[in-house]
N, CA, C and O atoms as CSV, one atom per row, in Angstrom:
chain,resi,resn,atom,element,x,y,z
A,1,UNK,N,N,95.364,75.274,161.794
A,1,UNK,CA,C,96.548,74.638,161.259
A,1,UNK,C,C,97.140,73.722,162.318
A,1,UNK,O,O,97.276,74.157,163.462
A,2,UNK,N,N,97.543,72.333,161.975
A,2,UNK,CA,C,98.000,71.440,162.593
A,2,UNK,C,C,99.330,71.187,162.650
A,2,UNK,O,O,99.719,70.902,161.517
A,3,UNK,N,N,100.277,71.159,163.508
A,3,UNK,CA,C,101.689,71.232,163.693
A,3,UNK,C,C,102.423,70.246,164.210
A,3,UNK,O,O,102.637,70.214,165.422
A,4,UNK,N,N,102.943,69.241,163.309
A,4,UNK,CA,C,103.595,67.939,164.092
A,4,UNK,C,C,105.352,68.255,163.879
A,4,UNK,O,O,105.845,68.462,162.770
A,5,UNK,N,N,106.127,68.242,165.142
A,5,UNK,CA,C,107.346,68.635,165.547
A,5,UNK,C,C,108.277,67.086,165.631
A,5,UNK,O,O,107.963,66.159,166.378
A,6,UNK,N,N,109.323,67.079,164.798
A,6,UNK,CA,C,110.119,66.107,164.213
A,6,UNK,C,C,110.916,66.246,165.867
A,6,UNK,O,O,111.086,67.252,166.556
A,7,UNK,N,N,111.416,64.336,166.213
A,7,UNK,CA,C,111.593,64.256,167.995
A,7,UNK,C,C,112.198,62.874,167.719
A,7,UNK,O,O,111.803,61.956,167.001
A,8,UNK,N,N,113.018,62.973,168.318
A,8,UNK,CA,C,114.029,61.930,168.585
A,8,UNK,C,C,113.826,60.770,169.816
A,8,UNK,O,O,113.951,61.192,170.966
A,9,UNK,N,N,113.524,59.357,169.627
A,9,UNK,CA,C,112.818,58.755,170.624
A,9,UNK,C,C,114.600,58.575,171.603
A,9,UNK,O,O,115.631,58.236,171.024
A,10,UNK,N,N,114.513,58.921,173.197
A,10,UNK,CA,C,115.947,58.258,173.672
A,10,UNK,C,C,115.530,57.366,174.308
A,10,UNK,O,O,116.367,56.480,174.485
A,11,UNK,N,N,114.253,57.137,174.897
A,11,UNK,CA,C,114.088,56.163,175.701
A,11,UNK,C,C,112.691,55.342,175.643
A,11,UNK,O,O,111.835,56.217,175.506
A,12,UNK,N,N,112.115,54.196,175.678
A,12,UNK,CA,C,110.625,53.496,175.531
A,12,UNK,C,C,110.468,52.864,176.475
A,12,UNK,O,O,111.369,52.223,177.015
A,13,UNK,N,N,108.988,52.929,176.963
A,13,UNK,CA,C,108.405,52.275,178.003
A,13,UNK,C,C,107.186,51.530,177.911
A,13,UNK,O,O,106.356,51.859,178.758
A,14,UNK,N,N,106.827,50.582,177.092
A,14,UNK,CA,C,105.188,50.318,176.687
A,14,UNK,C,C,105.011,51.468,175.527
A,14,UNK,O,O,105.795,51.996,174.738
A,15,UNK,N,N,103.756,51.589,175.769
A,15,UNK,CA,C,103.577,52.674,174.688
A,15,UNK,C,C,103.926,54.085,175.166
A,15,UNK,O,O,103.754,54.888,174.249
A,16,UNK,N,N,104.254,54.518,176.025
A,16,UNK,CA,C,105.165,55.883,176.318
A,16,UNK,C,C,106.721,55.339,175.757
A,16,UNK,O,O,107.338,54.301,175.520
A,17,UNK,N,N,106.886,56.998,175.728
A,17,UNK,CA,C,108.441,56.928,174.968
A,17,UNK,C,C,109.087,58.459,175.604
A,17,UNK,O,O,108.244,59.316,175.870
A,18,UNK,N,N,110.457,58.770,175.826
A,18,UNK,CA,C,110.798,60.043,175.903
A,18,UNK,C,C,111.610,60.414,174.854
A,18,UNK,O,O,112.562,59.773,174.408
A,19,UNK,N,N,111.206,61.441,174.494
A,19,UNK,CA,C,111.560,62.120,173.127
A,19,UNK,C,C,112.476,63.539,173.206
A,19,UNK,O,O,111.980,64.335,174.002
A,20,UNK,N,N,113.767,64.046,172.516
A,20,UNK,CA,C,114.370,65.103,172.446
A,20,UNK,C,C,114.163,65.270,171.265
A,20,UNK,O,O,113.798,64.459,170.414
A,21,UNK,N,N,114.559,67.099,171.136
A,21,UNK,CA,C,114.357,67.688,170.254
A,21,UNK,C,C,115.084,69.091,170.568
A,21,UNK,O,O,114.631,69.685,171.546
A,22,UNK,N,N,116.171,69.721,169.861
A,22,UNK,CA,C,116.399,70.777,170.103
A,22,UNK,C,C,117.173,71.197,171.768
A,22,UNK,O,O,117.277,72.388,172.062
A,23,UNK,N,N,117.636,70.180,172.688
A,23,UNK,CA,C,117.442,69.987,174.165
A,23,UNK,C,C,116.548,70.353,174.882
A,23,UNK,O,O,116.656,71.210,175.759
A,24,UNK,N,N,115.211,69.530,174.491
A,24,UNK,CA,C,113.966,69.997,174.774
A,24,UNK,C,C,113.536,68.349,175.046
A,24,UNK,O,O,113.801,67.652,174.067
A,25,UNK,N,N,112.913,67.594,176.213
A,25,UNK,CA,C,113.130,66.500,176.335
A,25,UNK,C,C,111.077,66.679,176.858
A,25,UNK,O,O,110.551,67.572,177.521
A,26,UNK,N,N,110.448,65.468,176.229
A,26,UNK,CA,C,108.851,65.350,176.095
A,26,UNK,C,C,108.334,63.771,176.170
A,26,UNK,O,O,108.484,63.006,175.217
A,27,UNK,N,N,107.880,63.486,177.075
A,27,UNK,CA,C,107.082,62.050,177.183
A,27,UNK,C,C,106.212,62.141,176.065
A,27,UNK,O,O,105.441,63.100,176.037
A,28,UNK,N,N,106.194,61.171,174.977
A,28,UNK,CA,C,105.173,61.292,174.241
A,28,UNK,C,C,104.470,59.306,174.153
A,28,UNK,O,O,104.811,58.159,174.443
A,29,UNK,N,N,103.752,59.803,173.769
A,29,UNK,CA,C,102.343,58.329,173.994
A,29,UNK,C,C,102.814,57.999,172.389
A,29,UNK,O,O,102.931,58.731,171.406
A,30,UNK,N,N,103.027,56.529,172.607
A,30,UNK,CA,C,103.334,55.483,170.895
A,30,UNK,C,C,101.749,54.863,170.658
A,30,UNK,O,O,101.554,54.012,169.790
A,31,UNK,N,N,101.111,55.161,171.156
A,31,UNK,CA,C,99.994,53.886,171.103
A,31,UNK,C,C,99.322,54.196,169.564
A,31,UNK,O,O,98.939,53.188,168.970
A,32,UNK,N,N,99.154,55.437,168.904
A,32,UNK,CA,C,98.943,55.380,167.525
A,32,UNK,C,C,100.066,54.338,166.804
A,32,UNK,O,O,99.692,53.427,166.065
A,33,UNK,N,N,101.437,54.581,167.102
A,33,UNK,CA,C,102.074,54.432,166.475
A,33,UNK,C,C,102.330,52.447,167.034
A,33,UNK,O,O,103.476,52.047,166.829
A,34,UNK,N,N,101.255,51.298,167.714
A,34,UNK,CA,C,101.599,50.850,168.313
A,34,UNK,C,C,102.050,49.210,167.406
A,34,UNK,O,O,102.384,48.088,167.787
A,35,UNK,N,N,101.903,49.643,166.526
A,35,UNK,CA,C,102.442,48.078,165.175
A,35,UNK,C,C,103.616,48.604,164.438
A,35,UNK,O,O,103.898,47.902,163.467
A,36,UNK,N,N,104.350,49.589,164.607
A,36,UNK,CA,C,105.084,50.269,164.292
A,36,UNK,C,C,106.096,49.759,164.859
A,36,UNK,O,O,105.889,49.312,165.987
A,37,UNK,N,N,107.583,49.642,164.268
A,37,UNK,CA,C,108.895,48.834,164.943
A,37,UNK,C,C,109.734,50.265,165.273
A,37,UNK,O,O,110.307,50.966,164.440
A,38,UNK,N,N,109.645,50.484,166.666
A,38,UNK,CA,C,110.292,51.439,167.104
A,38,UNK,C,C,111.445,51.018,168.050
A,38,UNK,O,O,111.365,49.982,168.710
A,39,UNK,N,N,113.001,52.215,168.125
A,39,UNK,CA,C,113.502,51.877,169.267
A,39,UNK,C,C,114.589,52.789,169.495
A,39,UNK,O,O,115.208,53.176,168.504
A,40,UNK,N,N,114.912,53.178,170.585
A,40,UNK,CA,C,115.821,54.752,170.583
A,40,UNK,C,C,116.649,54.628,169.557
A,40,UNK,O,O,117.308,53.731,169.032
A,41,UNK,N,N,116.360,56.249,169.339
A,41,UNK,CA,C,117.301,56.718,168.115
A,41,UNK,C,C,116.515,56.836,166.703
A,41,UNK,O,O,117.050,57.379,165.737
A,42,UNK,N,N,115.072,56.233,166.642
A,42,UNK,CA,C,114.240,56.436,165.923
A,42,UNK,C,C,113.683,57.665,165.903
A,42,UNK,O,O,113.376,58.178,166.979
A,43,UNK,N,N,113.496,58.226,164.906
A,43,UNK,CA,C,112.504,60.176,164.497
A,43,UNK,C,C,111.207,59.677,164.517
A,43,UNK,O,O,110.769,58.566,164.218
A,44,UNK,N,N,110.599,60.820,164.972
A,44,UNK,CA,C,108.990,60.536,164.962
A,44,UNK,C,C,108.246,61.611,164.811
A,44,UNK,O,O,108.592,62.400,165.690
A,45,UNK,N,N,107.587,61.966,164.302
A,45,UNK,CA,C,106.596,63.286,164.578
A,45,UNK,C,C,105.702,63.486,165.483
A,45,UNK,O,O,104.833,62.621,165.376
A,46,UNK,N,N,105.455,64.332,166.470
A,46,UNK,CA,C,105.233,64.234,167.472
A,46,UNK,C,C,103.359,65.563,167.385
A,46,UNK,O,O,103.354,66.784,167.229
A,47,UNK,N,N,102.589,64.975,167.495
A,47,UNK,CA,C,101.595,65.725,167.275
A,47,UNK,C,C,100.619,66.059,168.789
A,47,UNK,O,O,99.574,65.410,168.763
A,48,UNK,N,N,100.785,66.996,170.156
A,48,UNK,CA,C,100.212,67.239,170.838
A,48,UNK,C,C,99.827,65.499,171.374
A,48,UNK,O,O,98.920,64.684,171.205
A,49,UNK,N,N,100.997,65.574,172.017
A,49,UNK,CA,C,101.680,64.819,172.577
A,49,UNK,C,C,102.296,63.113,172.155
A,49,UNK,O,O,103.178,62.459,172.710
A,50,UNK,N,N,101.450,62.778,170.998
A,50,UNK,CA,C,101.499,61.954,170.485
A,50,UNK,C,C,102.207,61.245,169.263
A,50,UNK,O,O,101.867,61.645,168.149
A,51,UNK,N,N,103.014,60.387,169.328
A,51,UNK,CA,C,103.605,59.902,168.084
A,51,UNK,C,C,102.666,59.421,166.719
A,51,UNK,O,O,101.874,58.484,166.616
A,52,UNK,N,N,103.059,60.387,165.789
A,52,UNK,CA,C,101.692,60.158,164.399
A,52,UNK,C,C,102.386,59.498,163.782
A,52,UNK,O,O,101.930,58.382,163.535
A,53,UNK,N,N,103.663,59.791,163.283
A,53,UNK,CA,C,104.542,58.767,162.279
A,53,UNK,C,C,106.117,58.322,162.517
A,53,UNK,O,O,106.959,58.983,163.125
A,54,UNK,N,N,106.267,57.292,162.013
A,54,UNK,CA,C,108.048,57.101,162.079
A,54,UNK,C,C,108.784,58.048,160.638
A,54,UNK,O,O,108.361,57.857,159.497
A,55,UNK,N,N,109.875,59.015,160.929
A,55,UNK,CA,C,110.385,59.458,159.671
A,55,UNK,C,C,111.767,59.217,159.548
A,55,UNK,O,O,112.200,58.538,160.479
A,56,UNK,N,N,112.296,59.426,159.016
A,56,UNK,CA,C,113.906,58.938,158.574
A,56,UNK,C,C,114.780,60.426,159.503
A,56,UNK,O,O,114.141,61.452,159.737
A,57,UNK,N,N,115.809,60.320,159.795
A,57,UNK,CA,C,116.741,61.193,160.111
A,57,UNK,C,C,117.231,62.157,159.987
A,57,UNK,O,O,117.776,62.888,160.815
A,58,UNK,N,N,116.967,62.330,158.108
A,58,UNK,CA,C,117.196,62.965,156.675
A,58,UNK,C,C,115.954,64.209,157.116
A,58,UNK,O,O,116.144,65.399,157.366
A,59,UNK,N,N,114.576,63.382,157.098
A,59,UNK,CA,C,113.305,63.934,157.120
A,59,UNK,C,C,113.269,64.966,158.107
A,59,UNK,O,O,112.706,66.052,157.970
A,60,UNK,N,N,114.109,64.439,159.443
A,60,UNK,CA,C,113.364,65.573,160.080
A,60,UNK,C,C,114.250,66.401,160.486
A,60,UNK,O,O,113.970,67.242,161.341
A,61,UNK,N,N,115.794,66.276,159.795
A,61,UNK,CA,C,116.165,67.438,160.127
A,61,UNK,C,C,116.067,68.033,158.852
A,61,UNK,O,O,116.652,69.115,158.892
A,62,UNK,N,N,115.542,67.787,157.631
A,62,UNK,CA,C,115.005,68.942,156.713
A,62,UNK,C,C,113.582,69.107,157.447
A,62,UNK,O,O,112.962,69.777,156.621
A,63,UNK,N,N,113.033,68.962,158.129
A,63,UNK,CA,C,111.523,69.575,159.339
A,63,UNK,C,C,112.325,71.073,159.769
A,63,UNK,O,O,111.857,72.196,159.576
A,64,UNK,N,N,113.936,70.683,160.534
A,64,UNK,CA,C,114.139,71.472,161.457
A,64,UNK,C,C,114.535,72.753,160.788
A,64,UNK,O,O,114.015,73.841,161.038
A,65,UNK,N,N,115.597,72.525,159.823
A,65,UNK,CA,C,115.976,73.257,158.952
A,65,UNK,C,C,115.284,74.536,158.409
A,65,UNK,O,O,115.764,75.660,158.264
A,66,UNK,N,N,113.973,74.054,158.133
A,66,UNK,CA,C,112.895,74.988,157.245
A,66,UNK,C,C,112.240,75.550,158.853
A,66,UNK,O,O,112.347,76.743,159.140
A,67,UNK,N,N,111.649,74.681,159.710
A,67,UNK,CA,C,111.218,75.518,161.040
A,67,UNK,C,C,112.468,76.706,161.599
A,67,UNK,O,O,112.200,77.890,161.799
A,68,UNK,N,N,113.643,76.186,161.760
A,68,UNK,CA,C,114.558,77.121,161.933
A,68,UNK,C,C,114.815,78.415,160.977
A,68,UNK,O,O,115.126,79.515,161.434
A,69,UNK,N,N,114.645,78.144,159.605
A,69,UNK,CA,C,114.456,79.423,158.978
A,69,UNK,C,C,112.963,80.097,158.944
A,69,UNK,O,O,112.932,81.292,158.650
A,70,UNK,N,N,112.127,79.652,159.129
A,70,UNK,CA,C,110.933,80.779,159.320
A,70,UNK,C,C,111.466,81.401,160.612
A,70,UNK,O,O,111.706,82.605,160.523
A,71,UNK,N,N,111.740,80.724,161.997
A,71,UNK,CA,C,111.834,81.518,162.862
A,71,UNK,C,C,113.001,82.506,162.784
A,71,UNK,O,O,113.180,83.433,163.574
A,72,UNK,N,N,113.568,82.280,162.015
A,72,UNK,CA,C,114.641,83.386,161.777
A,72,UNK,C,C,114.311,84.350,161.168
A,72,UNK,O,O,115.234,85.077,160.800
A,73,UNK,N,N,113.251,84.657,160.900
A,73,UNK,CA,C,112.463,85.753,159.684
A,73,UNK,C,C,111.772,86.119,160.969
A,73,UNK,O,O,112.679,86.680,161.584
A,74,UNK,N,N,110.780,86.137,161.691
A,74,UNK,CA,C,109.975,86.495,163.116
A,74,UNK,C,C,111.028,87.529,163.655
A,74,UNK,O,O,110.847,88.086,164.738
């Protein structure tokens, strides 16, 4: 099973970007994502280490929402 974690871009550098989540702060690589119009403050899904998609704001905190309630069942 494959697990891509909804991440908040704060900062871009070329195709690196630094990403928060949760106050959890992750260099992640844009170069999939590299025709893509990105720029802090943009959501992204973040797949082992890498940006796979741009999502809306909406999107990924219904990501967090539902991840936050499974782990509340654990």
């Amino acid at each position: 099973m494959c697990l891509a974690v909804p991440m908040k871009i704060t900062a871009i550098n070329g195709y690196q970007c630094t990403c928060e989540a949760k106050g959890i702060e992750r260099e992640v690589s844009l170069f999939m994502l590299q025709h893509e119009e990105l720029q802090p403050g943009d959501h992204i899904l973040v797949h082992v280490g890498y940006a796979i998609q741009k999502v809306s704001e909406q999107d990924a905190a219904d990501s967090w929402a539902l991840f936050d309630e499974v782990l509340a069942e654990i």
